[in-house]
C-alpha positions as CSV (number, residue, x, y, z in Angstrom):
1,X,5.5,-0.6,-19.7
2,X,5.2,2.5,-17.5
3,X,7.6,5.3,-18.1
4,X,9.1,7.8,-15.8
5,X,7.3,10.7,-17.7
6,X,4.1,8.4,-16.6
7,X,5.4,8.3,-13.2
8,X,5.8,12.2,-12.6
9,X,2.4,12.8,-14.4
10,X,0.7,10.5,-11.9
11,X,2.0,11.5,-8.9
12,X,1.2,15.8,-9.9
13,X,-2.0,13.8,-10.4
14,X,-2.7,12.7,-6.9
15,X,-0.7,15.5,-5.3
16,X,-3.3,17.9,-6.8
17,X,-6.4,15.5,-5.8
18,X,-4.9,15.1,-2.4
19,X,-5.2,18.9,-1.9
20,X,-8.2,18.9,-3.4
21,X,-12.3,17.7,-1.9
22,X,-11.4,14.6,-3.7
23,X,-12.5,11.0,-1.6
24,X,-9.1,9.0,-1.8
25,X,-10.3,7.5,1.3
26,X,-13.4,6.0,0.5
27,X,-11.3,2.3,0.6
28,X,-10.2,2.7,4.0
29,X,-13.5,3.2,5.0
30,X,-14.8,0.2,3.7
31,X,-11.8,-1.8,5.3
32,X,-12.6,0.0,8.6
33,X,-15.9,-1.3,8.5
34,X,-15.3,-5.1,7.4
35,X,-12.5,-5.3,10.2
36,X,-11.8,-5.1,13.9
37,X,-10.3,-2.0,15.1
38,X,-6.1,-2.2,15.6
39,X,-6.0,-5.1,12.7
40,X,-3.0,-5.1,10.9
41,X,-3.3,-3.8,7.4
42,X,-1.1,-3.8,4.0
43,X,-1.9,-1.9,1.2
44,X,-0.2,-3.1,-2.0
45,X,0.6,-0.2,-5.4
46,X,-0.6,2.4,-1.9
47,X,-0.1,5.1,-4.2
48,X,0.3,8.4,-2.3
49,X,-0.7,6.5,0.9
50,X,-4.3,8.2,1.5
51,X,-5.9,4.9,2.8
52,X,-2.8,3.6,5.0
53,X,-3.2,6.8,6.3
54,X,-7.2,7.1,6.9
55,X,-6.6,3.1,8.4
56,X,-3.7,4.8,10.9
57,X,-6.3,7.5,12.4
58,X,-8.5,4.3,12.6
59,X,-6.0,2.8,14.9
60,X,-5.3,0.5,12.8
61,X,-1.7,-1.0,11.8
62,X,-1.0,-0.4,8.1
63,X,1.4,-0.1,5.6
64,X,2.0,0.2,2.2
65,X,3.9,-0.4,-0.6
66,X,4.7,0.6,-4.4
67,X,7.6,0.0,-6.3
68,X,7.4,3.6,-7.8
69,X,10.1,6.3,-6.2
70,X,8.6,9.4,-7.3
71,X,4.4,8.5,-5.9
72,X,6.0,7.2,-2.9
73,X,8.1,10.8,-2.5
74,X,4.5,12.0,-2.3
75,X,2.9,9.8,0.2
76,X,5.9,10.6,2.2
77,X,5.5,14.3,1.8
78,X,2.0,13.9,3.0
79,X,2.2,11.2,5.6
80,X,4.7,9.7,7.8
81,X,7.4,8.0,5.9
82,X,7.7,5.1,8.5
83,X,4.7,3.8,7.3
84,X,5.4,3.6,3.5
85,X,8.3,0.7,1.8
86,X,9.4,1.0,-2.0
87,X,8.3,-2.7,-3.1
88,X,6.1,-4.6,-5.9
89,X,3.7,-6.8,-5.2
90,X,6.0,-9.4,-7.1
91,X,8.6,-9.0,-4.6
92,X,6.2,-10.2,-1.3
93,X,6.6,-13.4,0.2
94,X,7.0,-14.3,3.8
95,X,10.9,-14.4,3.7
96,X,11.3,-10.6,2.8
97,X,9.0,-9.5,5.3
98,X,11.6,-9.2,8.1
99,X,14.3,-7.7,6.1
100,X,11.5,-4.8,5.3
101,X,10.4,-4.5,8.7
102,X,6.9,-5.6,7.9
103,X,4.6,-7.6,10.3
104,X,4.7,-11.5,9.3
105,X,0.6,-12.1,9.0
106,X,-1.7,-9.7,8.4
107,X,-5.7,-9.0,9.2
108,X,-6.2,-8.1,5.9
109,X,-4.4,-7.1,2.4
110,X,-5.5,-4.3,0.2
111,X,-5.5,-4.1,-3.5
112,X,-7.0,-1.1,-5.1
113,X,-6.6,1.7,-7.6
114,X,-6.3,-1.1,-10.7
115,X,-3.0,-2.2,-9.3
116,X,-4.3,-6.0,-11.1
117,X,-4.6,-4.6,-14.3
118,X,-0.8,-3.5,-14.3
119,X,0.3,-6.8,-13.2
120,X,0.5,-10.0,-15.6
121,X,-1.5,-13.2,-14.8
122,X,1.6,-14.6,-13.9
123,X,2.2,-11.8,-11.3
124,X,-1.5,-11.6,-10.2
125,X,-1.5,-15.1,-9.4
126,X,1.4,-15.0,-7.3
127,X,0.3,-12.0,-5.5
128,X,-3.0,-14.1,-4.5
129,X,-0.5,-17.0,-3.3
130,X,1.3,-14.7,-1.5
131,X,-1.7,-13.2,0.1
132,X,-2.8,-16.4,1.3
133,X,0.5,-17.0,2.8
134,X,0.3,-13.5,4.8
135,X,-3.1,-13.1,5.9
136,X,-3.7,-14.5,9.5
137,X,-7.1,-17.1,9.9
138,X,-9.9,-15.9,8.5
139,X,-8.0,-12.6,6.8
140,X,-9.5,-10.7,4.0
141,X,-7.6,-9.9,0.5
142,X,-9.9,-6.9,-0.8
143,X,-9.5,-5.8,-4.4
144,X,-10.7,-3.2,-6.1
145,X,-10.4,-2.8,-9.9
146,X,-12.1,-2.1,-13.3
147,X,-13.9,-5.3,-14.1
148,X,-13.6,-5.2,-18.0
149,X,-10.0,-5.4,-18.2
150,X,-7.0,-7.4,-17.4
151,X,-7.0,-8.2,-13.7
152,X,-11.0,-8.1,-13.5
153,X,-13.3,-10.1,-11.5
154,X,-12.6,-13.7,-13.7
155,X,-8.8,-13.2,-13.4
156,X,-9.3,-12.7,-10.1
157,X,-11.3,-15.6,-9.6
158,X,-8.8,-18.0,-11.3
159,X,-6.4,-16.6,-9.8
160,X,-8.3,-17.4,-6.0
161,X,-8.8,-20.9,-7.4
162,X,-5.4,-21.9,-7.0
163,X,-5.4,-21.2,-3.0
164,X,-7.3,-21.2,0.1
165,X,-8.7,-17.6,-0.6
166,X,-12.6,-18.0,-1.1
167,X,-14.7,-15.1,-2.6
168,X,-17.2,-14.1,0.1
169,X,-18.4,-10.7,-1.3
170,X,-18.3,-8.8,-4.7
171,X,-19.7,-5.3,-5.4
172,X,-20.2,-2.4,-7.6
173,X,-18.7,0.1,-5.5
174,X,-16.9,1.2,-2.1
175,X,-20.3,1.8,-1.1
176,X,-21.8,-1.9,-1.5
177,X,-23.8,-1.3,-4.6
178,X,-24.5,-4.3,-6.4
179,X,-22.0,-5.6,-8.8
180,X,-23.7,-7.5,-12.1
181,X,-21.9,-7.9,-15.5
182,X,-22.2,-4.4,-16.8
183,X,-20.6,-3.1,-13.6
184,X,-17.6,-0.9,-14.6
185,X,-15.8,-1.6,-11.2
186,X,-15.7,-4.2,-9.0
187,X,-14.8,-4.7,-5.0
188,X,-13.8,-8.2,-4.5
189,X,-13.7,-9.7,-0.8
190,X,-11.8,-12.9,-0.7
191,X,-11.4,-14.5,3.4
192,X,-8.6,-17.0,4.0
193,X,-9.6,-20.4,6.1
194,X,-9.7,-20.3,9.2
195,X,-11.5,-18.0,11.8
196,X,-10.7,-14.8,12.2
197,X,-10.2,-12.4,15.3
198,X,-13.6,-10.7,16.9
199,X,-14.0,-7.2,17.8
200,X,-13.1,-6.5,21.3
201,X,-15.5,-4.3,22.0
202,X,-19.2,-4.0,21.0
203,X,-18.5,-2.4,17.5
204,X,-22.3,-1.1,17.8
205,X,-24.3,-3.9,18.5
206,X,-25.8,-3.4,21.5
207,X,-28.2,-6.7,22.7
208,X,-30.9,-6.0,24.8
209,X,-31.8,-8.7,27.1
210,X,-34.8,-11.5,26.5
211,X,-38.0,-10.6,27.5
C-alpha cells in the first residue's frame, strides 16, 4: 500500500528532477518515433506528465492519467491541466471514457515508470483487456518496467495472452538496446489486430526513382 507520506516524497522527487538536466522524456521520444505524427496518445500512472507533454510539442494528442492528487498537482503546475485526469488504470474501460472527456480509441497507450509493478495481476490483466478494447487497428500498448519484479516481461506476457495484443518488440532500454534475461528493464511493444494508420507525410524516407 502507498501512503500519503509516499505520495508527497514522490512528487518533491520529480518536481526537483523536472527542474533539473534530468531525461523524463526519453519515453516520448521513443513513442514519437514508433508512431505517426497527431496520433492520439494515453499515458497511464503519467506521473508529473513530462511525456504527455514532450508527445503535445510533437503534435501529438495525449493525455494522461494517475489516480494520485498530489503528483498530478505537479504535472498541472508544470503543464496544462486540460491535458491531465485523476484516474487508475483499474478504472478505464470504454464506458468511462466519455464521462472523462477522453477520446474513445486511441493510436497507442503508454505504460511506464513501473506503473505494472504497483498493480496486482488481477489489475494488470484488466488493464491489458482494456487496452485492447481502446487502441484503434493496429494500436500499440508500450510498457516500460523493471523486468525482475511483479509486472515484468512474463506477467506481461500472460497477461497479452488473454487478448488480441501480440508482442512485436521487447528491449533493454528507450534507446533499443537489446533486452536478454539479465536485462534490468524492459520496453515491451505489444500491436492490436488490425492495420494501423500510415504517416501522411514522408516521415524521412525519401525513394529515389528506378534506374
Amino acid at each position: 500500500m502507498v501512503h500519503s507520506t509516499d505520495l508527497s516524497d514522490y512528487a518533491a522527487k520529480m518536481r526537483r528532477l523536472a527542474h533539473s538536466s534530468t531525461d523524463l522524456e526519453v519515453d516520448a521520444r521513443f513513442i514519437d518515433m514508433i508512431v505517426p505524427r497527431k496520433s492520439t496518445a494515453l499515458d497511464i500512472g503519467c506521473g508529473i506528465g513530462s511525456a504527455v507533454a514532450a508527445l503535445r510539442r510533437a503534435e501529438h494528442r495525449a493525455f494522461g492519467i494517475d489516480p494520485n492528487p498530489e503528483v498530478l498537482q505537479v504535472a498541472r503546475e508544470l503543464f496544462d491541466s486540460v491535458w491531465f485526469r485523476q484516474l487508475s488504470a483499474t478504472d478505464l474501460s470504454p464506458g468511462t471514457m466519455p464521462d472523462h472527456q477522453l477520446p474513445k480509441r486511441f493510436d497507442l497507450i503508454l505504460m511506464s515508470g513501473n506503473v505494472p509493478a504497483f498493480l496486482t495481476r488481477v489489475e494488470l490483466a484488466r488493464a491489458f483487456a482494456t487496452a485492447d478494447e481502446l487502441l484503434a487497428p493496429g494500436g500499440r500498448l508500450v510498457v516500460g518496467t523493471t523486468t525482475h519484479r511483479r509486472g515484468g516481461p512474463v506477467d506481461l506476457d500472460h497477461c497479452a495472452a488473454g487478448t488480441s495484443l501480440r508482442l512485436e518488440h521487447r528491449y533493454g532500454d528507450w534507446h533499443l538496446g537489446e533486452f536478454d534475461s539479465d536485462s534490468p528493464w524492459s520496453v515491451s511493444v505489444y500491436s492490436a489486430l488490425g492495420t494501423r494508420r500510415t504517416a501522411g507525410g514522408p516521415d524521412g524516407i525519401h525513394v529515389l526513382p528506378p534506374e
